[in-house]
ROKETOR-555354 format. One record per atom (N, C-alpha, C): x, y, z; residue in three letters. Coordinates in steps of 0.001 Angstrom, whole numbers, padded with zeros to 6 digits, always signed. Layout:
BEGIN
XYZAla...
//
This chain:
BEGIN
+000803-001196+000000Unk+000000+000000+000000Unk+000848+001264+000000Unk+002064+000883+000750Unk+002585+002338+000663Unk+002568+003370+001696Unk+001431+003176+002972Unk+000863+004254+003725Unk+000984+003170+004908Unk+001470+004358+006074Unk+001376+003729+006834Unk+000170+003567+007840Unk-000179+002558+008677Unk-001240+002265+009320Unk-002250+001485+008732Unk-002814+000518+009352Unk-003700-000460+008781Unk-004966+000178+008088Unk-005428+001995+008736Unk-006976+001916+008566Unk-006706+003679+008418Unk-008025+004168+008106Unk-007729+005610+007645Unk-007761+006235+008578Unk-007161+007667+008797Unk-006581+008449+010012Unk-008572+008795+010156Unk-008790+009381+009271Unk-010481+010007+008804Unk-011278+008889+007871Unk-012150+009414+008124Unk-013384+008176+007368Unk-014800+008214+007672Unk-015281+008921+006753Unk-016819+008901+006694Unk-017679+008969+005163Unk-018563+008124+005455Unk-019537+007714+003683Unk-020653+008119+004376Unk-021317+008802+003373Unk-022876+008350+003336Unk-023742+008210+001762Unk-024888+008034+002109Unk-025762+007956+000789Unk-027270+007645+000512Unk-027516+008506+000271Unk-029446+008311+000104Unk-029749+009250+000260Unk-031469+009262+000279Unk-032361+010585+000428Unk-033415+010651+001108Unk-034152+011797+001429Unk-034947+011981+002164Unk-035960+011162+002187Unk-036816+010764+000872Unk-037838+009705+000747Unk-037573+008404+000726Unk-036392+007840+001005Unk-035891+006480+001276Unk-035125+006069+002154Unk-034191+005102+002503Unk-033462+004684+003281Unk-032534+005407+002788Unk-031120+005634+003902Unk-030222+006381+003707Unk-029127+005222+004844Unk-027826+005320+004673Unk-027240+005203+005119Unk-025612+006144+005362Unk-025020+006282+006445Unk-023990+006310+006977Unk-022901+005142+007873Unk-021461+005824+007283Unk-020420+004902+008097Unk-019338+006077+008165Unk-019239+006341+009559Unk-017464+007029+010021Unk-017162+006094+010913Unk-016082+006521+011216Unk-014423+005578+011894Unk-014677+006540+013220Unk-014127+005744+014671Unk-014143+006667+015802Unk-012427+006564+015869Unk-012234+007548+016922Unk-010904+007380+017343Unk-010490+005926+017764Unk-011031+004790+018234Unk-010517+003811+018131Unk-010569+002924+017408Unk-010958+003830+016128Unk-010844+002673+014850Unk-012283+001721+014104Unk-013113+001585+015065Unk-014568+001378+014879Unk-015112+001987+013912Unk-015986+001199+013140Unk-016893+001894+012338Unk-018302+001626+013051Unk-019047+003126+013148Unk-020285+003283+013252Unk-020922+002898+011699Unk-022410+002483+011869Unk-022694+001941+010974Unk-024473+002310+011386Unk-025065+003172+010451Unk-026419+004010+011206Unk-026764+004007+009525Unk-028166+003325+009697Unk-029286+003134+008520Unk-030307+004568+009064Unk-030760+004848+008043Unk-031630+005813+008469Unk-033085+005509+007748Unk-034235+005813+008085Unk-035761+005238+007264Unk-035842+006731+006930Unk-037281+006460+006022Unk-037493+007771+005432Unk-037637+008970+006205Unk-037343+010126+006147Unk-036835+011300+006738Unk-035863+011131+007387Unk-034956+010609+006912Unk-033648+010797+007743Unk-033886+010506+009544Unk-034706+009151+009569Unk-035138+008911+011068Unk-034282+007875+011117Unk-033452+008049+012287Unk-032649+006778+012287Unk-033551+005286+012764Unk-032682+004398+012145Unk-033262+002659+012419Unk-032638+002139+012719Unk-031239+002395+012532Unk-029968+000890+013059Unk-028891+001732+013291Unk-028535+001277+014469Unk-026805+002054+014751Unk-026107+000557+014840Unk-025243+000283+014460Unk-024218-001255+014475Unk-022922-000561+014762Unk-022238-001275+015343Unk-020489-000951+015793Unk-020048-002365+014645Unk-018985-001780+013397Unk-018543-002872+013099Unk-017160-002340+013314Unk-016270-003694+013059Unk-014997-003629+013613Unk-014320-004684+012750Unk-013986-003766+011475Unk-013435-004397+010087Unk-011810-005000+010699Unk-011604-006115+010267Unk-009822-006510+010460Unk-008944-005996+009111Unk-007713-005895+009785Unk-006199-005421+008778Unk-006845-005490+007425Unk-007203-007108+007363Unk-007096-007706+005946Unk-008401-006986+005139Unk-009687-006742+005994Unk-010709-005956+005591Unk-010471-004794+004900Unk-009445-004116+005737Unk-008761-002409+005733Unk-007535-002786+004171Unk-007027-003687+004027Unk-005919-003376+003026Unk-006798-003659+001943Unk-008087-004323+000916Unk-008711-004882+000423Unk-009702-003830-000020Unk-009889-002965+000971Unk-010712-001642+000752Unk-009675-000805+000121Unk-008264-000271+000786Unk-007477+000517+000287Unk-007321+000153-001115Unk-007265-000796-001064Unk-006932-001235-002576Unk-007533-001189-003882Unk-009344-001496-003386Unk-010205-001096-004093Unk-010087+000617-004230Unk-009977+001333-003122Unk-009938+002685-003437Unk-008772+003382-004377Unk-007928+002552-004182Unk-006746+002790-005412Unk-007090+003033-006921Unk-007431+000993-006662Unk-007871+000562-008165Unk-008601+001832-009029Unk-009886+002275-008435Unk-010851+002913-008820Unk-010570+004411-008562Unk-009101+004973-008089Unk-008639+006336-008484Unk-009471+007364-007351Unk-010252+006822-006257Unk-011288+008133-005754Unk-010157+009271-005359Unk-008892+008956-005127Unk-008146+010075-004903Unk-008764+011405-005886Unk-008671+010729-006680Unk-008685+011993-008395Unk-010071+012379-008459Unk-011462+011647-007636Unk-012510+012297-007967Unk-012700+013860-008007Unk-013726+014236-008944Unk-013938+015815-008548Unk-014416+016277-006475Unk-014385+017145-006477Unk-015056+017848-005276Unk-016626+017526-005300Unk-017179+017863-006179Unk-018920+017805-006392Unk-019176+017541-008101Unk-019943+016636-007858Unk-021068+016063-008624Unk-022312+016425-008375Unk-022422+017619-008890Unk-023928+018025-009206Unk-024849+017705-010150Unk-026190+018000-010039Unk-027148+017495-010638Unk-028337+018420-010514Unk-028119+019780-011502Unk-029498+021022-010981Unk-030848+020626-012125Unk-030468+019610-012839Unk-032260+019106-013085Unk-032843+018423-011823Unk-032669+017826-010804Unk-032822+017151-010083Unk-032824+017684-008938Unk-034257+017667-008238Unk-034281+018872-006843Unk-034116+017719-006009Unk-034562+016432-005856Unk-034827+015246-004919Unk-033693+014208-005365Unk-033933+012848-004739Unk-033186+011733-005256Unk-031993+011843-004062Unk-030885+011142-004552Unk-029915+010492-003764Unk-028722+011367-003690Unk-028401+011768-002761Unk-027238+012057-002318Unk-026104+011384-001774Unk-025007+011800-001734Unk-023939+011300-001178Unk-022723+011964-001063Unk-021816+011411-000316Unk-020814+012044+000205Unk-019630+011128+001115Unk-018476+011049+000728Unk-017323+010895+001095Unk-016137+011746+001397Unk-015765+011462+002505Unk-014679+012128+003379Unk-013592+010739+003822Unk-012233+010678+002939Unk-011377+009772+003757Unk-009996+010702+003841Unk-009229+010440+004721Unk-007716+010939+005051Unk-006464+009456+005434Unk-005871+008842+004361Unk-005376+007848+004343Unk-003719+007773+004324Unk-002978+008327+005579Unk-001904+009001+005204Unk-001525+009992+004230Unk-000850+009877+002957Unk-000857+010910+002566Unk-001875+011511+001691Unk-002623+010358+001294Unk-003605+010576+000133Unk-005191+011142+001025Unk-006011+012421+000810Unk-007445+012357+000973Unk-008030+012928-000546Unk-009460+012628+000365Unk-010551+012863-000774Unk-011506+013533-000255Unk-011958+014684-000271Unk-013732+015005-000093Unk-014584+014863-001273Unk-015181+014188-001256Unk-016635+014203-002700Unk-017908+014438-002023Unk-018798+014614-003061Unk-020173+014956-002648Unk-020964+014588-004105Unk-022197+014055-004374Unk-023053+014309-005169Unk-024363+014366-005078Unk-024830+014802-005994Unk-026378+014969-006194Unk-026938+014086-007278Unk-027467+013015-007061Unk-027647+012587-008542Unk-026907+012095-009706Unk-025818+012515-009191Unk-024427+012540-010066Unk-023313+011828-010077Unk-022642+011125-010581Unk-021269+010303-009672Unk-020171+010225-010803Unk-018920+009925-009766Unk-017701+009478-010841Unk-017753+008796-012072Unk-017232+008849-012984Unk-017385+007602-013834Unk-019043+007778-015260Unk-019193+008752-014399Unk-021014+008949-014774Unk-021043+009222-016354Unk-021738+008003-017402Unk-021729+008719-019110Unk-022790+008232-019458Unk-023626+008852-019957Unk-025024+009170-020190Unk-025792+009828-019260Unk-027102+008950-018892Unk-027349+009585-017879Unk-027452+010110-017087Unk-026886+011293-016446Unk-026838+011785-014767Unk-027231+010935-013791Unk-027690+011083-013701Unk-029093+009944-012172Unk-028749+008265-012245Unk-028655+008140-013224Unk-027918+006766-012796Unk-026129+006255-012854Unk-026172+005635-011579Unk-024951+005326-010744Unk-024130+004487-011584Unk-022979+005250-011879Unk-021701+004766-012781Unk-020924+003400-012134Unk-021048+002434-013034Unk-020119+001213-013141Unk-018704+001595-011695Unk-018208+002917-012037Unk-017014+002839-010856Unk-017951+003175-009432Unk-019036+004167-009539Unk-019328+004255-008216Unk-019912+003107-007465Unk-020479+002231-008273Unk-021016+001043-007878Unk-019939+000223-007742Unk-018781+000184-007646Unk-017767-000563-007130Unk-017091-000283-006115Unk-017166+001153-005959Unk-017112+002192-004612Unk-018028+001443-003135Unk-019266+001357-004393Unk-020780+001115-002850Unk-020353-000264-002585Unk-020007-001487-003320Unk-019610-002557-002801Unk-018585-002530-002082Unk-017633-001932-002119Unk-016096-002339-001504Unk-016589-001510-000314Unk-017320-000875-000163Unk-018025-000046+001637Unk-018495-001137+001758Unk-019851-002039+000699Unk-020118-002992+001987Unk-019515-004105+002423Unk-018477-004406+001249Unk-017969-005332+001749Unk-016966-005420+003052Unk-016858-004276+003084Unk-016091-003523+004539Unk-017090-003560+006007Unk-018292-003058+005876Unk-018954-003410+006831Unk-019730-004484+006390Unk-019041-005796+006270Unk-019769-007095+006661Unk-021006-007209+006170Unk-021103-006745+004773Unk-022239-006637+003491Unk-023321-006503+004195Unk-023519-005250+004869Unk-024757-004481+005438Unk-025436-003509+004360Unk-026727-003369+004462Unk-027039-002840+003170Unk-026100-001094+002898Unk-026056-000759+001658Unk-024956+000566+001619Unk-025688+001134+000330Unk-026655+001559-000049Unk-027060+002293-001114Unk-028368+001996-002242Unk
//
C-alpha cells in the first residue's frame, strides 16, 4: 500500500435521500466503524459498531486505489434534479485524501446523470464489503 497504518486516520460515507433509506459509516478514534441506517426522513433505524480486520482495511485501500477516488472531482452536481440520492465521502489515508459529494451525479457517470456509474457502484460494494455486506445504497 505504501501508507502507513492499517486503517484511515479520517473516514466517513454516506448515501441516500430523504424519501428512502439512507445510510452512513465514520471511523471513531478507536478505529470502529459506526454503521447508522436511516428510514425515510432521515429517522434513524440501526446504529451497528462494526470492527473491520487489517485484511478488511488493506482490500478496501486497494479497491480505493484501483478505482482512483483520490482523483474524484469535489462535487457532482445534478441542478435538473431537486430530490433523489445524495452522497458524500470524506477519507484521510496518510498521505492521500478525498472530499466528494453528489447529487444525482457520480464518478465515472456517461449518459445519464441519475444513474450510478459502473465505478461508483464498485465504490458502494467495496463499503459494503467492509462493513460485513450491510445494506450501503
Amino acid at each position: 500500500m505504501g501508507e502507513k497504518g492499517s486503517c484511515p486516520e479520517g473516514f466517513e460515507v454516506s448515501i441516500g435521500g430523504y424519501m428512502g433509506f439512507s445510510y452512513s459509516v465514520s471511523k471513531s478514534e478507536k478505529g470502529l466503524l459506526r454503521y447508522t441506517s436511516f428510514s425515510q426522513g432521515y429517522t434513524p433505524y440501526e446504529t451497528v459498531t462494526v470492527t473491520p480486520s487489517d485484511e478488511d482495511w488493506e482490500i478496501f485501500r486497494k479497491a480505493l486505489d484501483d478505482l482512483d477516488v483520490w482523483n474524484w472531482q469535489p462535487e457532482y452536481p445534478n441542478p435538473d434534479v431537486c430530490d433523489g440520492t445524495q452522497w458524500g465521502i470524506e477519507i484521510h489515508w496518510g498521505e492521500k485524501k478525498i472530499a466528494s459529494r453528489g447529487d444525482n451525479n457520480y464518478p465515472g457517470t456517461a449518459g445519464s446523470l441519475s444513474e450510478t456509474s459502473d465505478e461508483f457502484s464498485r465504490f458502494l460494494a467495496a463499503v459494503r464489503r467492509l462493513i460485513g455486506n450491510r445494506n450501503f445504497a
